[in-house]
C-alpha positions in Angstrom: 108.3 69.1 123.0 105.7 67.9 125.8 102.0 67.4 124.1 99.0 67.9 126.6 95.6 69.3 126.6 96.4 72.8 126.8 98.9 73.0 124.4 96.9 71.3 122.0 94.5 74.1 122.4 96.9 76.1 122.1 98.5 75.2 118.9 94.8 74.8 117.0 94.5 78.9 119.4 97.9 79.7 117.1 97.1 78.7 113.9 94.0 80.5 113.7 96.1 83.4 114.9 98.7 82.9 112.2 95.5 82.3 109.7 94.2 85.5 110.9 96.2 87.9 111.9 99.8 86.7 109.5 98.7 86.0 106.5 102.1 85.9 105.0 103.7 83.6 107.1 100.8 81.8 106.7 101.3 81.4 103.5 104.7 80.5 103.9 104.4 78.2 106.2 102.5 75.4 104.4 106.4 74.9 103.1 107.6 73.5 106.4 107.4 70.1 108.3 103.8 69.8 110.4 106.3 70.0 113.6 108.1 73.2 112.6 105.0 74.7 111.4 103.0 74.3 114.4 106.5 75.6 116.4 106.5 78.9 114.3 102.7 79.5 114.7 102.4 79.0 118.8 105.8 81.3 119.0 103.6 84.3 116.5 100.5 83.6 118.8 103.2 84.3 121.6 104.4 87.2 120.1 100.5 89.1 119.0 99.6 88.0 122.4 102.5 90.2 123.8 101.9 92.9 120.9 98.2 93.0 122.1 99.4 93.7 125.2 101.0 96.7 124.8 98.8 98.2 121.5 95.5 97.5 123.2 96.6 100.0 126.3 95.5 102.9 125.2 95.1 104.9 128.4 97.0 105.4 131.0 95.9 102.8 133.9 96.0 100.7 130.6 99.4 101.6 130.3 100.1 101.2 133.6 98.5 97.4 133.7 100.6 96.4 130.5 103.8 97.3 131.8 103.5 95.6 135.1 102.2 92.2 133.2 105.2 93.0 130.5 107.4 93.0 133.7 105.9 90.6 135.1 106.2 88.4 132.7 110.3 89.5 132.3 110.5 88.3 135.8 109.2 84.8 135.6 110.8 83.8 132.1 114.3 85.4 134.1 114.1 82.0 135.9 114.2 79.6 132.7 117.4 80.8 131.6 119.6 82.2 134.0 122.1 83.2 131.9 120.4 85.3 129.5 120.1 88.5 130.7 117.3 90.9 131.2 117.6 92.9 128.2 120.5 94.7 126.7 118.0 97.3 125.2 118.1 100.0 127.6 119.3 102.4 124.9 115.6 102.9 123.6 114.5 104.1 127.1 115.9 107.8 125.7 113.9 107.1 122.6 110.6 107.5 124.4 108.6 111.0 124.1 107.3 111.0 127.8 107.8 108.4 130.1 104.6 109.3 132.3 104.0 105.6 133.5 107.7 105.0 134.7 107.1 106.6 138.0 103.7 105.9 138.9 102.4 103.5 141.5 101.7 100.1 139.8 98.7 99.2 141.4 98.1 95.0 141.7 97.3 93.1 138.8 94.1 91.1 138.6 94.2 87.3 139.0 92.7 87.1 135.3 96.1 89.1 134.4 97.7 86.9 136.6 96.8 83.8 134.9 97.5 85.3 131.1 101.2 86.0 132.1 101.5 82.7 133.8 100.2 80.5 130.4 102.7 83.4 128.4 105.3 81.8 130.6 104.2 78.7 130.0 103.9 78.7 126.1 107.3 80.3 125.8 109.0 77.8 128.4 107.7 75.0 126.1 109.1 76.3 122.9 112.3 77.3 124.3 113.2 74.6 126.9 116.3 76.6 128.3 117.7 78.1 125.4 119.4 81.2 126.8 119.6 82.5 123.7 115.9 82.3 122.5 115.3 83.5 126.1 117.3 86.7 126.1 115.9 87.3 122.4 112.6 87.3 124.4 113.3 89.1 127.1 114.3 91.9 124.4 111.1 91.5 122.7 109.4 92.1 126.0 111.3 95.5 126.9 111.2 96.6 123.5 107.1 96.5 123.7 107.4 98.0 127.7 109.0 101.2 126.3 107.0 101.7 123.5 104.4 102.2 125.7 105.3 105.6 126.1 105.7 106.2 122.3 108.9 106.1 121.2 110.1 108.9 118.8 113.1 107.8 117.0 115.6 110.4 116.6 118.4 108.4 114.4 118.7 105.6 111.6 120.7 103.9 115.0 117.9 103.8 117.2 115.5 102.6 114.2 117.6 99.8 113.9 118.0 99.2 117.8 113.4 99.2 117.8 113.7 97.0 114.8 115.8 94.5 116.1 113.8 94.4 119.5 110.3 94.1 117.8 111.6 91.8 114.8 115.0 90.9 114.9 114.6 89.2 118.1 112.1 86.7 116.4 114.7 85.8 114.1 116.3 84.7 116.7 113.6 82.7 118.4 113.0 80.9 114.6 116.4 79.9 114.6 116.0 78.0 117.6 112.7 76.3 116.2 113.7 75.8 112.9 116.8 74.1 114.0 119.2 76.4 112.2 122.9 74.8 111.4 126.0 76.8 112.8 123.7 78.8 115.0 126.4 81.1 116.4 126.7 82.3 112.4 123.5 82.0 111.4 122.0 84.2 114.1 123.7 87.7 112.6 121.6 86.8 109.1 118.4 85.7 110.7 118.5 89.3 112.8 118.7 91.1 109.4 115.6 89.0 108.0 114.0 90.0 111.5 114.7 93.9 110.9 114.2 93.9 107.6 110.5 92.8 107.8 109.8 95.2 110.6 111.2 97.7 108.4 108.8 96.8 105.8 106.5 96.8 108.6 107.1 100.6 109.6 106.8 101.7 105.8 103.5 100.0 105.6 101.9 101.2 108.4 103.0 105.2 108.8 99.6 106.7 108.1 97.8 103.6 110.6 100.5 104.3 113.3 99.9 107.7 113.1 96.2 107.8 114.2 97.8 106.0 117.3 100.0 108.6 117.8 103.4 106.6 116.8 105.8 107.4 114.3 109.1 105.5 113.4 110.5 107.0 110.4 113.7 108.7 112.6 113.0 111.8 112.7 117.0 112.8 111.2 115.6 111.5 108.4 113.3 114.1 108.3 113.7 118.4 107.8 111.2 119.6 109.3 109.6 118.5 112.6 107.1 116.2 111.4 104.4 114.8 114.5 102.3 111.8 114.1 99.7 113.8 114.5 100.1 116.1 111.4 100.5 112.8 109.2 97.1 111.5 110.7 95.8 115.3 110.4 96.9 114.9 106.6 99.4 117.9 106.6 101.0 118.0 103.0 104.3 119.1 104.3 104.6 116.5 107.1 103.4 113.9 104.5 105.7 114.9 101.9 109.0 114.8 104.6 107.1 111.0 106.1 106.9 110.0 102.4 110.4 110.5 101.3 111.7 109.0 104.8 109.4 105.7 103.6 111.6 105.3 100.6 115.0 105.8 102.5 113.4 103.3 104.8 112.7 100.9 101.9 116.2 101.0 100.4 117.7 100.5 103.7 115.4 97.6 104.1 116.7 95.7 101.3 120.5 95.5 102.4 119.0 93.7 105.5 117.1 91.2 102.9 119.9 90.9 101.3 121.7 89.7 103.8 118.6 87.3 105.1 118.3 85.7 102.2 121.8 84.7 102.0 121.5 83.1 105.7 119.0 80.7 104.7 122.0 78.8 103.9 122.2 77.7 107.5 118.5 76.2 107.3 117.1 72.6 106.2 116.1 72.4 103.4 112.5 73.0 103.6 112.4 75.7 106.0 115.3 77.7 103.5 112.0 77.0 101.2 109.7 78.3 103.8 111.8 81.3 105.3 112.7 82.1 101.3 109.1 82.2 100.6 108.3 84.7 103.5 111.4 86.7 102.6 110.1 87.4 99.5 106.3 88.1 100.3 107.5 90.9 102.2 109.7 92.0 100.0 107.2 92.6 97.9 105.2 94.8 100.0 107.9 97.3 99.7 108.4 96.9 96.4 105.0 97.5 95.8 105.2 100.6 97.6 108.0 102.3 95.9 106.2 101.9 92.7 103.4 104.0 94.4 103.0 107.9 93.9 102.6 109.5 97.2 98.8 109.9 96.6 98.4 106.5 96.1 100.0 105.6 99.3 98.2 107.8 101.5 95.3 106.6 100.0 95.8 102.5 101.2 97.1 99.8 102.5 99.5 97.9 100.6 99.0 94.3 100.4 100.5 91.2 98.5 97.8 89.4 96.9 97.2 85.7 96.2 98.6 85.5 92.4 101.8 87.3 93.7 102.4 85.1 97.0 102.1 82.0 94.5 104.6 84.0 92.1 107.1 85.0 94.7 106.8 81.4 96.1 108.5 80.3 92.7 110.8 83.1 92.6 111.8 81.4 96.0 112.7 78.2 94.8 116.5 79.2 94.3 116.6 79.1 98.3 116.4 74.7 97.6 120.2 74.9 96.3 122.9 74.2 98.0 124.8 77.2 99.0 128.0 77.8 100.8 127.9 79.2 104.4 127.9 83.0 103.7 130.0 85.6 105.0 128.3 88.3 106.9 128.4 92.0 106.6 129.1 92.9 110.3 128.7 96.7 109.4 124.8 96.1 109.1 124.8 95.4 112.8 127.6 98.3 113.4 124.8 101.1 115.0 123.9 98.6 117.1 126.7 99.0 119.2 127.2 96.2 122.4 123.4 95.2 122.1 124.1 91.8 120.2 127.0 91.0 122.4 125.1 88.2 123.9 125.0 86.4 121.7 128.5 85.6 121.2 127.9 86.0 117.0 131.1 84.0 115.5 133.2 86.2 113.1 136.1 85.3 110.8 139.8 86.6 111.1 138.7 89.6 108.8 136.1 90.7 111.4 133.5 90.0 109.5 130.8 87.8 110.8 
């Protein structure tokens, strides 16, 4: 990895991000190498940067400027890896509850817009080299974030996993890349599943906080009635009560995914299997700490991991140090999501299992 003046910046820019904004993998990340560390903090800078992008647009000429520099920036990281493909996400496009900006002029961007894309490109073209892999992750990432511009409203457990594999899953695959992952063609299936897990954890967390942005994405199969952000923002007991039992299918179908992520650390050095173990389990916690809510209670606030508990699961991590055969995967957790991983070429045994 080059080392100049602006990525200097840039990695002290990143780990005050990480500091700030991911406090968990913060945490966790005091576990790996200074190298790997400051790897995995510039790619999460990266990835709120993009985030910001698309949750700050709140209007539509807002909307409108994120998705040209989301574009934008799809274009120019298209030329890093030519083999990765643009995204293989299109299935969330009929996820979307209006798609108002698709056909409207897209009016020039500004050369301060300009110049944020092009250091994007940059940042990413540093930390992936040319990866196709890490670059088609990203390039997923990216459309994931363009179509939820329009506010996705998830109609099945599929297309939950299809937005948690763009938004998350994808960085799973970025971290195998910088964390220098063994067998990557197996290890990428059980880094995916830590990836949607968390942004599963993620979703149950933040229903009532999405809500008063108008999103919602517990599927809405899940659900009897038609529940509307709206009405969970409003506070509506029905809509809450039909959210609050889709949080808790949400959680239990979260931790076959953890399951499966923890046994992938596997395929990591040792102190990043330390590292990644220790963030597994911080955010496992959040959504343990949530089904030992009433509904009140959750409605009420924020669940949080505090310190004593990040130190406790840090030691409850420390099985992640022992050698471990290479695991088997469970190829029916990435079943409903049909040809999307297809890229990636994941290996799988003679039994069909990854």
């Amino acid at each position: 990895m080059t080392t100049s003046a602006t990525s200097a910046t840039s990695a002290t820019a990143s780990q005050a991000t990480l500091r700030q904004h991911g406090r968990s993998f913060h945490w966790a990340g005091r576990f790996l190498p200074a190298h790997q560390l400051q790897a995995g903090a510039r790619l999460y800078h990266v990835c709120r940067q993009v985030d910001d992008i698309a949750d700050n647009a709140t209007t539509e000429a807002q909307r409108l400027r994120a998705k040209q520099m989301l574009c934008l920036l799809q274009q120019r990281l298209a030329a890093h890896a030519p083999g990765a493909s643009v995204s293989s996400l299109m299935f969330l496009e009929d996820q979307s509850t209006a798609n108002v900006i698709d056909d409207a002029p897209m009016p020039p961007l500004s050369a301060t817009d300009q110049e944020a894309v092009a250091a994007l490109e940059t940042d990413i073209g540093s930390l992936f080299s040319s990866d196709s892999w890490a670059f088609h992750a990203m390039q997923d990432l990216l459309a994931t974030m363009t179509v939820d511009l329009s506010k996705l409203h998830l109609t099945s457990e599929s297309a939950l996993l299809h937005y948690a594999y763009g938004a998350a899953g994808t960085v799973g695959v970025m971290m195998c890349h910088l964390l220098d992952a063994e067998e990557p063609d197996r290890a990428l299936a059980f880094a995916i599943d830590l990836g949607i897990a968390m942004q599963m954890t993620n979703i149950a967390r933040d229903v009532l906080e999405d809500a008063h942005d108008g999103r919602l994405y517990l599927p809405a199969a899940w659900m009897s009635a038609d529940v509307t952000a709206a009405q969970i923002a409003a506070g509506d007991d029905q809509a809450r009560q039909q959210a609050w039992q889709a949080i808790q299918q949400l959680l239990a179908l979260a931790e076959h995914y953890y399951v499966s992520g923890w046994q992938g650390l596997a395929y990591l050095p040792v102190r990043a299997r330390l590292a990644i173990g220790v963030a597994l389990r911080v955010y496992r916690d959040i959504g343990r700490r949530i089904q030992r809510l009433d509904a009140s209670q959750y409605w009420g606030h924020r669940v949080a991991v505090p310190g004593w508990a990040k130190a406790y699961q840090s030691v409850l991590a420390l099985p992640a140090l022992m050698p471990a055969k290479p695991p088997v995967h469970n190829a029916a957790l990435h079943r409903p999501l049909g040809s999307t991983l297809m890229f990636y070429r994941i290996a799988q045994d003679s039994g069909g299992r990854c």
